[in-house]
KESELUM-191009 format. One line per field, with one value per residue (C-alpha): residue number from 0; x, y, z. Coordinates in nm, 2 decimals, decimal comma. Layout:
N
n = NUM  ...
u = X  ...
v = Y  ...
w = Z  ...
END
This chain:
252
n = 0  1  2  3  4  5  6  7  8  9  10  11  12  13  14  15  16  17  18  19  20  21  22  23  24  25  26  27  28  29  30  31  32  33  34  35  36  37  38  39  40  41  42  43  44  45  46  47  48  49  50  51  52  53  54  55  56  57  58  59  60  61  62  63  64  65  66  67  68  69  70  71  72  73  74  75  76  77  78  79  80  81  82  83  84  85  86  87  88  89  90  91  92  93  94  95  96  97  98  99  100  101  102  103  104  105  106  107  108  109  110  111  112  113  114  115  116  117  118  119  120  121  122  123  124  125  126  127  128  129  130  131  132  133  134  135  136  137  138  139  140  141  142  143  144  145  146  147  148  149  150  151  152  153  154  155  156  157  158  159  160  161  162  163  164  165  166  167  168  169  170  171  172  173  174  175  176  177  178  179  180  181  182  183  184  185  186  187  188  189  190  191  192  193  194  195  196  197  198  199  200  201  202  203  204  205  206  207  208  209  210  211  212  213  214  215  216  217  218  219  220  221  222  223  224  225  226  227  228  229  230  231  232  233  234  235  236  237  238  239  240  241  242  243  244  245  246  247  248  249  250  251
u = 0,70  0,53  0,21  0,04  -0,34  -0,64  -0,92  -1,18  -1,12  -0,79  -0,82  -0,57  -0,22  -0,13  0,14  0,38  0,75  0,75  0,54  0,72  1,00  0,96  0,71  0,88  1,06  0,72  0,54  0,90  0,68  0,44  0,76  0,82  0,86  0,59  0,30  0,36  0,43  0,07  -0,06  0,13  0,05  -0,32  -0,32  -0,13  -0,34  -0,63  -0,43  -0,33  -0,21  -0,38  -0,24  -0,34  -0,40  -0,34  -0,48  -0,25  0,04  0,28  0,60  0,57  0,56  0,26  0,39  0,73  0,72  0,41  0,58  0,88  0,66  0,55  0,28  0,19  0,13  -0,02  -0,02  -0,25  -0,12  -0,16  0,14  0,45  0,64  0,51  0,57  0,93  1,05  0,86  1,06  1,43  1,40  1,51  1,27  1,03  1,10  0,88  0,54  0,36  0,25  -0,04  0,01  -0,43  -0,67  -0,74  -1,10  -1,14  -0,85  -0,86  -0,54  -0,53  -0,66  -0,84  -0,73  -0,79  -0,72  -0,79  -0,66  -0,63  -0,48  -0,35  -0,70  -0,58  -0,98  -1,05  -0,82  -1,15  -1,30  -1,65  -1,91  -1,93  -1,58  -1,59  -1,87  -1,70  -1,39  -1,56  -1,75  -1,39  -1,31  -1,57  -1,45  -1,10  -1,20  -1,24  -1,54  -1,48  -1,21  -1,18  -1,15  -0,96  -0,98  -0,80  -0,93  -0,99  -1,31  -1,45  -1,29  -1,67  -1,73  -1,38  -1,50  -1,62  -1,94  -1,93  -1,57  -1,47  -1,06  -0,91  -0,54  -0,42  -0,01  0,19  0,53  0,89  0,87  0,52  0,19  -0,14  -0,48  -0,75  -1,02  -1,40  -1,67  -1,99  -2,19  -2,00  -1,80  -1,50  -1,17  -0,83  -0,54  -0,32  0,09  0,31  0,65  0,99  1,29  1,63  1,49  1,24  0,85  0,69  0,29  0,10  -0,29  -0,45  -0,81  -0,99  -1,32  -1,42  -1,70  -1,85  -1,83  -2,21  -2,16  -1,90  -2,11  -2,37  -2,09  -2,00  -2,35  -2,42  -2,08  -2,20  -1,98  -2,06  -1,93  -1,77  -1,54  -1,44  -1,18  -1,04  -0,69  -0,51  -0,44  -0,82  -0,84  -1,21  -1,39  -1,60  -1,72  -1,42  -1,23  -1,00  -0,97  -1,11  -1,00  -1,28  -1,33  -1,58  -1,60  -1,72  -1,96  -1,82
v = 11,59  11,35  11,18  10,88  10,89  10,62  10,79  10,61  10,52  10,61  10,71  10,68  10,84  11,01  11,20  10,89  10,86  10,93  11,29  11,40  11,37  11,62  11,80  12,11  12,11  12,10  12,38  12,59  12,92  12,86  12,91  13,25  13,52  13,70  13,38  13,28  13,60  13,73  13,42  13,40  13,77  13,71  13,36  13,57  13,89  13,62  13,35  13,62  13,43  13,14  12,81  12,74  12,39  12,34  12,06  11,84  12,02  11,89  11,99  12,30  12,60  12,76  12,63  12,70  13,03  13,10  12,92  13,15  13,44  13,27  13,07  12,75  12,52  12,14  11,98  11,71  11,49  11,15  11,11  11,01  11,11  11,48  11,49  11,30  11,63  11,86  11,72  11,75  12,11  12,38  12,50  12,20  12,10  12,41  12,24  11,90  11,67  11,41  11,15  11,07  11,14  11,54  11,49  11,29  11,30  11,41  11,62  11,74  12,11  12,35  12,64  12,99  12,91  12,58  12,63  12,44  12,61  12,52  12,35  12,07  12,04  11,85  11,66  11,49  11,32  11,31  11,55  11,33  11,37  11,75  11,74  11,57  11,77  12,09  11,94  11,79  12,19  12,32  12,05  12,17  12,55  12,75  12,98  13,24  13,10  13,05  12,79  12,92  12,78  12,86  12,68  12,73  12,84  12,53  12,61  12,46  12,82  12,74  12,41  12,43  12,24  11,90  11,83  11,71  11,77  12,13  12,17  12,40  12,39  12,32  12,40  12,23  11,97  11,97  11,89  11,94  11,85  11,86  11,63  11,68  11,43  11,67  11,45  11,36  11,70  11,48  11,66  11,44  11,65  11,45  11,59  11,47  11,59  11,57  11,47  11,36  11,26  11,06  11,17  11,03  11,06  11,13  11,17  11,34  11,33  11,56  11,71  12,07  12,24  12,54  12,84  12,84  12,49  12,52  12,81  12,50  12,27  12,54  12,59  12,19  12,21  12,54  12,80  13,12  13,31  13,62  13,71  13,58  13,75  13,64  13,59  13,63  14,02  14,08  14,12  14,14  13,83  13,83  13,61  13,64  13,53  13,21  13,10  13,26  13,28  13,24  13,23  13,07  13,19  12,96  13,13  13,32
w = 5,47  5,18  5,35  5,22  5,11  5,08  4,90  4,82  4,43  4,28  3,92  3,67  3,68  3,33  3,50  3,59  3,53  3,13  3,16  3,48  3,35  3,11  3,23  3,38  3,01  2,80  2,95  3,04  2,92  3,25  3,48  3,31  3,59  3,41  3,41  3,76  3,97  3,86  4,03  4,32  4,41  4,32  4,59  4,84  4,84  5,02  5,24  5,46  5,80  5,71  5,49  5,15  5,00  4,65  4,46  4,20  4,33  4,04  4,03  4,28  4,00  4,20  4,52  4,59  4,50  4,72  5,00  4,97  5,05  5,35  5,30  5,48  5,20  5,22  4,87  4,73  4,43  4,22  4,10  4,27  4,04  4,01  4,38  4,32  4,14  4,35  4,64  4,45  4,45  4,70  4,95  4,88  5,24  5,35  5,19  5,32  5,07  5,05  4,73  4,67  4,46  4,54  4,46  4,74  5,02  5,32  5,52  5,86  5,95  5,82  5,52  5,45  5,07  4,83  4,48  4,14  3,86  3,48  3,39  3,63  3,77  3,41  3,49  3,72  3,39  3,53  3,67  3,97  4,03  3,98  4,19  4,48  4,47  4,57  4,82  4,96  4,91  5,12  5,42  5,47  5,41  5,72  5,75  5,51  5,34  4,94  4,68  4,37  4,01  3,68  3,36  3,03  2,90  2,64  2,25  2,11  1,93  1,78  1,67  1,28  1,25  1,21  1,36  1,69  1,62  1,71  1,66  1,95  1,86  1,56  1,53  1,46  1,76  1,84  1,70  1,99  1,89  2,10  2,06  2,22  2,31  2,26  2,40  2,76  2,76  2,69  2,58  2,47  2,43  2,16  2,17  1,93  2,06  1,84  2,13  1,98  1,70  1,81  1,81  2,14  2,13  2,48  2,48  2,84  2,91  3,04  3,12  2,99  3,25  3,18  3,43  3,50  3,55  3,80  3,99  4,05  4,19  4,42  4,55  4,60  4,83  5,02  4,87  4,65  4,38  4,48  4,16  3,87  3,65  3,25  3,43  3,73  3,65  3,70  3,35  3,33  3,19  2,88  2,66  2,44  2,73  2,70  3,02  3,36  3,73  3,93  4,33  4,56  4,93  5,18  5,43  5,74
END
């Protein structure tokens, strides 16, 4: 069922007609067997009985597969085109889906689990908007339910001093640069990707948030830390870690 929401300001969509449809195509390695089933075990080890929200739904990578196991799913999204593809594919009839801003839309019921994976949480370009979506968390969580986040940790130690530019990938068909606003926690990922022959260019911006940071976010919305693991194996989490799973429990 695709549902219709009115948040109260929509951003802008970056994931219209042109990214979606190549989207499942440029990140094919994230629909290995191997990335996703780690994931979908680690979300379905804490839904139990209960139904799971997932925030920027995409495509369904994280979804369908979880809903095959079972799972209630209700899916917020931006982009109608995301949601477009999402719909084409088998078992997508299994999931309801809200087109809004996640940060701010409201569905009907209450959930055991809220997730956002893939770094999508930057996708929120300002603290305020961070801000908001875990307090919009903590309202459709049922007591003792969890809000689940995977992002990457920020690359600054990466960064050599003086430069704001950090190439991430280049190879045959692609260049990726990242580029960081020190100042604003700004982060535009540049692609330059070869297809046909042709290079098309597509720069995404994002917000990079700190894990302490986050912690804070949780606490302003009423929920606490209770793990937080360098991936969705439980690897544990360092500070060599690249990216970190991390999981906020709304009180019982």
């Amino acid at each position: 069922m695709l549902r219709r929401g009115y948040p109260r300001a929509v951003p802008e969509d970056h994931f219209g007609e042109a990214v979606a449809a190549r989207y499942d195509q440029s990140v094919a390695e994230l629909f290995d067997p191997a990335v996703v089933e780690p994931a979908v075990e680690f979300l379905a080890g804490l839904v139990g009985d209960g139904a799971a929200l997932e925030l920027g739904i995409g495509t369904g990578r994280i979804a369908l597969p979880l809903a095959a196991r079972g799972v209630r799913i209700h899916g917020i999204d931006l982009s109608d085109a995301m949601v477009a593809r999402l719909r084409a594919k088998p078992g997508a009839e299994a999931i309801d889906v809200t087109v809004g801003d996640f940060a701010t839309t409201r569905v009907d019921g209450t959930f055991a689990l809220a997730y956002l994976v893939f770094n999508t949480l930057g996708n929120l370009t300002t603290q305020d908007e961070q801000v908001a979506c875990f307090e919009n968390v903590a309202t459709h969580l049922a007591p003792g339910g969890c809000f689940v986040v995977e992002i990457n940790v920020p690359e600054l130690q990466r960064l050599p001093p003086g430069e704001t530019v950090r190439p991430f990938d280049v190879s045959e068909d692609h260049l990726g640069f990242d580029e960081f606003d020190l100042v604003r926690q700004g982060l535009v990922s540049h692609h330059l990707s070869r297809e046909d022959g042709t290079w098309r260019r597509a720069s995404l911006p994002f917000r990079y948030v700190w894990p302490a940071e986050l912690d804070l976010m949780a606490r302003i919305a009423g929920m606490r830390l209770r793990e937080r693991w360098g991936g969705w194996q439980r690897e544990r989490f360092t500070g060599d870690s690249r990216k970190h799973v991390s999981l906020w429990e709304k009180p019982a």
